[in-house]
C-alpha positions in Angstrom: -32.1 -1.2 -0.5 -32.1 2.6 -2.3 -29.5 3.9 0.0 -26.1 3.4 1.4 -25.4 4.7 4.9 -21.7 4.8 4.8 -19.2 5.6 8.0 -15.6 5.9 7.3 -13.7 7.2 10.0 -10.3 8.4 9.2 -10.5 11.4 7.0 -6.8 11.4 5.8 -6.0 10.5 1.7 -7.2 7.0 1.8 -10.5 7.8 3.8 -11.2 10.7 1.4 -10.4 8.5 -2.2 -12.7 5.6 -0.3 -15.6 8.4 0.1 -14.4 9.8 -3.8 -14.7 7.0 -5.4 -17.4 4.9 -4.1 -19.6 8.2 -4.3 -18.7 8.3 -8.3 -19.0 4.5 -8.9 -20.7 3.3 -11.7 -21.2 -0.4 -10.1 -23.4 0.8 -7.6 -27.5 0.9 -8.1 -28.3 3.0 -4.8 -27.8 6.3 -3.1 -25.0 6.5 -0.8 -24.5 9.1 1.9 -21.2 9.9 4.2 -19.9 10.9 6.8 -16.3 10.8 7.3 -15.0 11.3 11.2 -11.5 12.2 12.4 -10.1 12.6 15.9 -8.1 15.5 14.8 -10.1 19.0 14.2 -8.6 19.2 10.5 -9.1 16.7 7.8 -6.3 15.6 5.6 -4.3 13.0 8.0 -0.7 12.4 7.2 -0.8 14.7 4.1 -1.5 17.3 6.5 0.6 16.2 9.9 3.1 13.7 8.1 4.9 15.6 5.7 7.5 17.7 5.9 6.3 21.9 6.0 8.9 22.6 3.6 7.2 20.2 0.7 4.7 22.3 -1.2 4.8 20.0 -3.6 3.1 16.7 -2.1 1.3 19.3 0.2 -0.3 20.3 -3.1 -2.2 16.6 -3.0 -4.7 18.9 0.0 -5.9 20.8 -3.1 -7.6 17.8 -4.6 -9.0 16.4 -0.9 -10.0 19.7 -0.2 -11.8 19.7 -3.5 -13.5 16.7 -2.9 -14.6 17.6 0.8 -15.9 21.2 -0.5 -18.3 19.6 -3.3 -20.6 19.4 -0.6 -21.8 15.3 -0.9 -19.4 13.8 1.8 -19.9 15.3 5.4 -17.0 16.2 7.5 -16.9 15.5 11.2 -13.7 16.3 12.6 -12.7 16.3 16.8 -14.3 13.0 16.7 -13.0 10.3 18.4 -13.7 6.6 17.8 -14.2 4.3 20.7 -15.1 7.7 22.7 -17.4 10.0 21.5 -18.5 7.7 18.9 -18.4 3.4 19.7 -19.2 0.6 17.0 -22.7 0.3 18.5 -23.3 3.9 17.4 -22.1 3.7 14.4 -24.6 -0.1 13.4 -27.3 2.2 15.2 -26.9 5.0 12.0 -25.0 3.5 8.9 -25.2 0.3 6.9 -21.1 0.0 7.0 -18.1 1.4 8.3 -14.5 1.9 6.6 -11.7 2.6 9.3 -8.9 4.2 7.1 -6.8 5.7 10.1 -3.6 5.2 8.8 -0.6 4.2 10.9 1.2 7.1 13.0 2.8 5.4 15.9 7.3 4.3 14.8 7.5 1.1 14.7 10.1 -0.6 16.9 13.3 -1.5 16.9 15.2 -3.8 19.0 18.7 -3.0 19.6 20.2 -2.1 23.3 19.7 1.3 24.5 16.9 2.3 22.1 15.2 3.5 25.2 18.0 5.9 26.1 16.9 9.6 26.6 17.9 11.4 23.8 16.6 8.1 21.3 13.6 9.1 19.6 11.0 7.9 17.2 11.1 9.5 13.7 7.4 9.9 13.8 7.2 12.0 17.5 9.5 14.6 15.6 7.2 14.5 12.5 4.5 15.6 14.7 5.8 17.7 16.5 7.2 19.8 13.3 3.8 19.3 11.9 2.3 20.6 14.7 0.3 18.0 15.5 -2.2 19.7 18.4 -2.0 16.0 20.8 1.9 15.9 20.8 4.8 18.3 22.7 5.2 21.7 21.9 9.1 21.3 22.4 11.5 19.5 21.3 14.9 18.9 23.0 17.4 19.7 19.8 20.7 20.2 21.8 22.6 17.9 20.6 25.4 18.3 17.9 25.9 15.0 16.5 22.9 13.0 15.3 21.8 9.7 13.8 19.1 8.8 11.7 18.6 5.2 11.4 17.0 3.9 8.0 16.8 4.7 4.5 13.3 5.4 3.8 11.9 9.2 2.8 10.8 9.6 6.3 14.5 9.2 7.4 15.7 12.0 4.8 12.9 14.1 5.6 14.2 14.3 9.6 17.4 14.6 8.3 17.0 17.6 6.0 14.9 19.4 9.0 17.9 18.6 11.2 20.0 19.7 9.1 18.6 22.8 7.3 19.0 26.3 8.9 15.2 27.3 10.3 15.2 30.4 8.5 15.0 28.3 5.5 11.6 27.2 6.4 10.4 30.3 7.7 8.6 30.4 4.3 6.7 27.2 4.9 3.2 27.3 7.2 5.7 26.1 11.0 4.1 27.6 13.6 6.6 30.0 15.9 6.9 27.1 18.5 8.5 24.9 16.0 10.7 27.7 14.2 12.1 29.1 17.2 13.0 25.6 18.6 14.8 24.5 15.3 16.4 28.6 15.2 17.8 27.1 18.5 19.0 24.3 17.7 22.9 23.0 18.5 22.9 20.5 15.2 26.4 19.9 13.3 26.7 17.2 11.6 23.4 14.8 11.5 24.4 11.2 10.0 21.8 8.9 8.0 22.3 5.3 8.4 21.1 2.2 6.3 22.2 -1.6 6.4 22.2 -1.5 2.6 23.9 0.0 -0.2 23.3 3.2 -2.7 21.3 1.0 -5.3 18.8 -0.4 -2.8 17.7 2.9 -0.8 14.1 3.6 -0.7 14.6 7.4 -0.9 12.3 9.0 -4.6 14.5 11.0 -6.2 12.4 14.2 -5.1 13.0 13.8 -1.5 16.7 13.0 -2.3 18.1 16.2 -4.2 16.4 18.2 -1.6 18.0 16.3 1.3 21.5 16.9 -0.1 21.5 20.0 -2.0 20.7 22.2 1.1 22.3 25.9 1.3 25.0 26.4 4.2 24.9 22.6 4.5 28.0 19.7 3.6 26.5 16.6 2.0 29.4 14.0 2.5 29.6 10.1 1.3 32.2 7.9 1.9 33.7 6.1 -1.1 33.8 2.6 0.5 29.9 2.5 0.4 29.8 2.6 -3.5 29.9 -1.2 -4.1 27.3 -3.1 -6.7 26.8 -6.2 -7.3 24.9 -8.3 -10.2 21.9 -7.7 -8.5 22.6 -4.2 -7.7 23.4 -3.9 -11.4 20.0 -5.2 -12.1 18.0 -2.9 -10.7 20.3 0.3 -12.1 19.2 -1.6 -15.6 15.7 -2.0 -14.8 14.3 0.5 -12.7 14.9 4.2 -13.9 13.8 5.9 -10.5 16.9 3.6 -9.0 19.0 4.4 -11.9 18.8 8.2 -11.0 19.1 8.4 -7.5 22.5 6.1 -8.0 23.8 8.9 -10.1 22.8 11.3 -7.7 24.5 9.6 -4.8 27.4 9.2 -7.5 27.7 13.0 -7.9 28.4 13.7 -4.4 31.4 11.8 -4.1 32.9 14.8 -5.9 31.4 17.4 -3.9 33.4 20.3 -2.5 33.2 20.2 1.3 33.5 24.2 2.1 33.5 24.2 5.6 29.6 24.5 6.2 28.5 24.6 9.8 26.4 21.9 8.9 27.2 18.1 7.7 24.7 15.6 6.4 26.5 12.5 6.4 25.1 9.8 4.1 26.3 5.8 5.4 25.7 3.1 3.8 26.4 -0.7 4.8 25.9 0.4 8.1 23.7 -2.0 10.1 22.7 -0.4 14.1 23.7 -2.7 16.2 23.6 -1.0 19.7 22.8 2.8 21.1 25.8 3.5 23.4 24.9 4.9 26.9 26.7 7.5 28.9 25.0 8.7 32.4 21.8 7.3 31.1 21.5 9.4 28.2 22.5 8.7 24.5 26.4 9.0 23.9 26.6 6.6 20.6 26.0 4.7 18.3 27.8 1.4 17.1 27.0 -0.2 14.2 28.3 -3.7 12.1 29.3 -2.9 8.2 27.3 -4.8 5.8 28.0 -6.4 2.3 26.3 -7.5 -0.6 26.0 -11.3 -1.1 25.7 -11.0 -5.2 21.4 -10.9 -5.2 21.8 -7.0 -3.4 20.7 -7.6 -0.3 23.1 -7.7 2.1 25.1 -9.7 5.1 27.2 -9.3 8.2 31.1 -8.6 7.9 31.7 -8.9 11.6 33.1 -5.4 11.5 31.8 -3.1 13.9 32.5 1.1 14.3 31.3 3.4 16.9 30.8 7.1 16.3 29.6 9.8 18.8 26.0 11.1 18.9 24.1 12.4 21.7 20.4 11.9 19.8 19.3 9.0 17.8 15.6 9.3 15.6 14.6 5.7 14.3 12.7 6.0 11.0 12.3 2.4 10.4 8.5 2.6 9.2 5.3 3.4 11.0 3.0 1.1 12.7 -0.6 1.0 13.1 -2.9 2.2 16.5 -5.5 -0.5 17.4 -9.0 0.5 17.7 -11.6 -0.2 20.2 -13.8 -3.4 19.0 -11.7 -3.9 16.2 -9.4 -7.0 15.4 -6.0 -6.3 15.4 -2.7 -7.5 14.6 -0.4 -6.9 17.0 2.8 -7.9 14.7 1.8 -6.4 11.6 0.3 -3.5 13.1 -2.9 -3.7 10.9 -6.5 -4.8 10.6 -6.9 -8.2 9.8 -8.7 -7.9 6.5 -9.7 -10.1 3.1 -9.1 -7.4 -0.1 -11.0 -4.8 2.8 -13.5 -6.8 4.1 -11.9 -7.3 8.3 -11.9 -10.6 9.6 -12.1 -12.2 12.9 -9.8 -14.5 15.0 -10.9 -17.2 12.8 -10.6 -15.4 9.7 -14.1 -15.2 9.2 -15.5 -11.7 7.4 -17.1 -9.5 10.2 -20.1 -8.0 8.4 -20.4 -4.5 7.9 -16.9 -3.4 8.8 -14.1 -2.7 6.3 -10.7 -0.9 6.1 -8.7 1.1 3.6 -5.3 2.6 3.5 -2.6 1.8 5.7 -4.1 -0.1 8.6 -5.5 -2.5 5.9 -2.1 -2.8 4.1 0.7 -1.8 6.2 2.5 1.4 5.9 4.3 0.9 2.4 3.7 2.7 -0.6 3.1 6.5 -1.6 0.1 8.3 -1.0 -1.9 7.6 -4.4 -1.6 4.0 -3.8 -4.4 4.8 -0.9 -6.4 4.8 -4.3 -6.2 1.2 -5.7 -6.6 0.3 -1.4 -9.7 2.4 -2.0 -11.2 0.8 -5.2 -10.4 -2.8 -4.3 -12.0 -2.4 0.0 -15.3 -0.5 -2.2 -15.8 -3.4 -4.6 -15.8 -5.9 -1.3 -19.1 -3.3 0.0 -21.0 -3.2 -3.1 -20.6 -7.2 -3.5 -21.6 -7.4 0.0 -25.0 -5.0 0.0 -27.2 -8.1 1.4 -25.3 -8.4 4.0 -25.1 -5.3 5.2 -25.9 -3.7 8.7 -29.9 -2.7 9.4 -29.7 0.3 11.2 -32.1 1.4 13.4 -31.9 5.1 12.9 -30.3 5.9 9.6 -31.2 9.7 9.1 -28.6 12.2 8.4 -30.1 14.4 11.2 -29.4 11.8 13.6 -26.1 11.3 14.1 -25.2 15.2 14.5 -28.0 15.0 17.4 -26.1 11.9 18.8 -23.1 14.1 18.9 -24.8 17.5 19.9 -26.7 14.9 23.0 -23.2 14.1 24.2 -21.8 17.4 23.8 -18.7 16.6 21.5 -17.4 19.9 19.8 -17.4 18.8 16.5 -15.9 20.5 13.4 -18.0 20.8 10.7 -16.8 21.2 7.1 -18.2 24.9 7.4 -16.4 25.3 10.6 -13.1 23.7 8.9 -13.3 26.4 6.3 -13.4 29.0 9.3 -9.7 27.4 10.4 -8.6 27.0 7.1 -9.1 31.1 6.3 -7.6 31.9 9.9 -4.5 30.1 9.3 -4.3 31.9 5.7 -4.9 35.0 7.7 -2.1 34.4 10.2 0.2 33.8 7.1 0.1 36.5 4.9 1.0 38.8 7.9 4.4 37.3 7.2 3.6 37.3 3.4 3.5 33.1 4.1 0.6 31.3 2.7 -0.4 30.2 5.9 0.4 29.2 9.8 -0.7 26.6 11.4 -3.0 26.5 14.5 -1.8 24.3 17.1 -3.9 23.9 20.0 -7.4 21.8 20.3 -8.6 25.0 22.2 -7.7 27.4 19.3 -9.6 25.1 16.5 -12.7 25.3 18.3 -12.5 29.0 19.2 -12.4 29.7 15.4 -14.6 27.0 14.5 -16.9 28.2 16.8 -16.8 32.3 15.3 -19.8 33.4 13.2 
């Protein structure tokens, strides 16, 4: 075979790096030609709709996708949704393989009484709704004063510090007005972070911490009693200098003057949710047992339990994985059932042809460049497998936009991406901003569509 018909749909970091990478191989001894879907109308996934607006650093990682998407050699097909406007049959009907890499976007549960309340939400929802996500809500209820956060994870500090942070501060960034005006409005005073564990075990990077807690107009407070180490605690201070630092920094703010901010992030530790207190239906509280450590740092019941008023809860307790028409899925793990990328069946035999990538292969764990090893480990599993891949019966470039033109799916083309992508500059430097988002499905294709 001289050419590799490739599909990967998914066209956030890890669908990009698999496209990247297997494109500048070495191993391989054929052509290979992709197409890279999305259901959204923009490319970039999470990096685009998963990180905070007020992050120009790790929004900088869009440089390098975009980089790779405007070389010309990959094509971009975005407004495209799998199991809709495109099925598995197509997609053996025009490519040799697929590689799903659509990440994981939904929260992942958790199951403590009254996490259903109103006013209990997932971290995720919020994400995309200050992200501007165009298929979620363009409001967001932010009325009430006392908050919770439950977990220690970035995500968790990145809803804090937008709960927390005055909107004009991230009037700079590329939030649409919908998303500024609601946070302008909102009645947030004191928003508290919660995690079952102790200062040496949070999964905060020290990036995402000094900007959660050194926020102008805004009261970082700690509590002294949630300093405790133990030997394995003091272990990972020792080992690990990423852990070493953000100790110190949590250190630091026990000394902190509090000067009467309208504002208070409250950072908890030991603090294990137990229950989501109800009042008329609606969220009134929290209560949660104290934790200790039990000398290895991790951490056991003390039996003690606390309330402490809230009217909103967010849980950031990790994202979970969407399953996809025709594809296995596990339903506990929240992922594709794969071998090192190659997906398996229920009885764990390899299903030719299809492969995944990212965080549906994996699980939602790790930063974004880890997408890359995902990437090189799910392409070496294609190139071993090249006799056994899919014969299609119509593998032409031209055919699959006719499939899509045939069915009348308004497609966004890379070309037509670059349209959006000098709009939303446009919008911004009106307000001296480097960009604003679009929002809605119907404005992407209106610009797409402009010659």
């Amino acid at each position: 075979m001289s050419k590799l018909r490739l599909a990967i749909v998914g066209a956030g970091p890890a669908g990009i790096y698999a496209a990247d990478l297997i494109i500048k191989s070495e191993l391989r001894d054929f052509d290979v030609s992709i197409d890279l879907f999305d259901l959204l109308p923009a490319p970039y996934g999470l990096v685009r709709y998963g990180v905070a607006p007020d992050h120009p650093r790790i929004k900088g990682i869009i440089r390098a996708l975009y980089e790779v998407l405007d070389r010309g050699d990959i094509r971009f097909f975005g407004n495209v949704e799998y199991g809709k406007d495109i099925t598995l049959d197509d997609l053996k009907t025009h490519y040799n393989a697929v590689i799903f890499s659509t990440g994981a976007v939904k929260d992942a549960n958790l199951n403590i009484p009254g996490i259903d309340l109103e006013g209990s939400f997932g971290a995720a929802a919020f994400v995309n709704w200050y992200d501007a996500h165009p298929d979620f809500e363009r409001s967001w209820d932010l009325s009430a004063k006392e908050i919770a956060v439950l977990g220690n994870g970035n995500v968790a500090l990145d809803v804090a510090r937008v709960l927390s942070k005055p909107a004009d501060a991230m009037l700079s960034t590329d939030i649409p007005d919908n998303v500024y005006q609601g946070l302008r409005a909102s009645q947030a005073t004191d928003v508290h972070v919660f995690g079952r564990r102790g200062p040496a075990q949070v999964k905060f990077s020290p990036l995402e911490l000094r900007e959660a807690v050194h926020i102008e107009g805004v009261d970082t407070i700690v509590y002294d009693e949630d300093f405790q180490y133990d030997e394995g605690s003091q272990k990972a201070i020792d080992s690990n200098n990423q852990t070493r630092v953000m100790v110190k920094t949590l250190e630091e703010l026990r000394t902190n003057e509090i000067t009467g901010a309208k504002r208070r992030l409250h950072l908890h530790f030991f603090s294990a949710p137990v229950e989501i207190l109800e009042q008329d239906g609606k969220v009134a509280g929290i209560k949660i047992e104290r934790t200790e450590l039990d000398g290895t740092g991790n951490v056991k019941p003390t039996g003690e339990f606390r309330e402490f008023p809230i009217q909103a809860v967010y849980r950031a307790v990790g994202y979970f994985g969407s399953e996809l028409s025709e594809v296995p899925f596990d339903e506990k793990a929240g992922v594709i059932p794969n071998d090192k990328g190659r997906v398996l069946d229920s009885d764990g035999k390899h299903i030719h042809g299809v492969y995944a990538t990212g965080w549906i292969k994996r699980g939602p764990v790790g930063l974004i460049g880890h997408t890359k090893s995902d990437a090189i480990e799910t392409i070496a599993q294609i190139l071993e497998d090249k006799n056994n891949w899919w014969q299609p019966a119509s593998p032409s470039e031209d055919s699959v936009t006719e499939l899509l033109t045939a069915r009348k799916i308004d497609f966004v083309g890379w070309p037509e991406w670059l349209r959006i992508d000098a709009e939303e500059k446009r919008l911004g430097e009106a307000q001296e901003r480097e960009r604003i988002k679009l929002v809605e499905r119907e404005d992407f294709l209106t610009v797409a569509k402009k010659k």
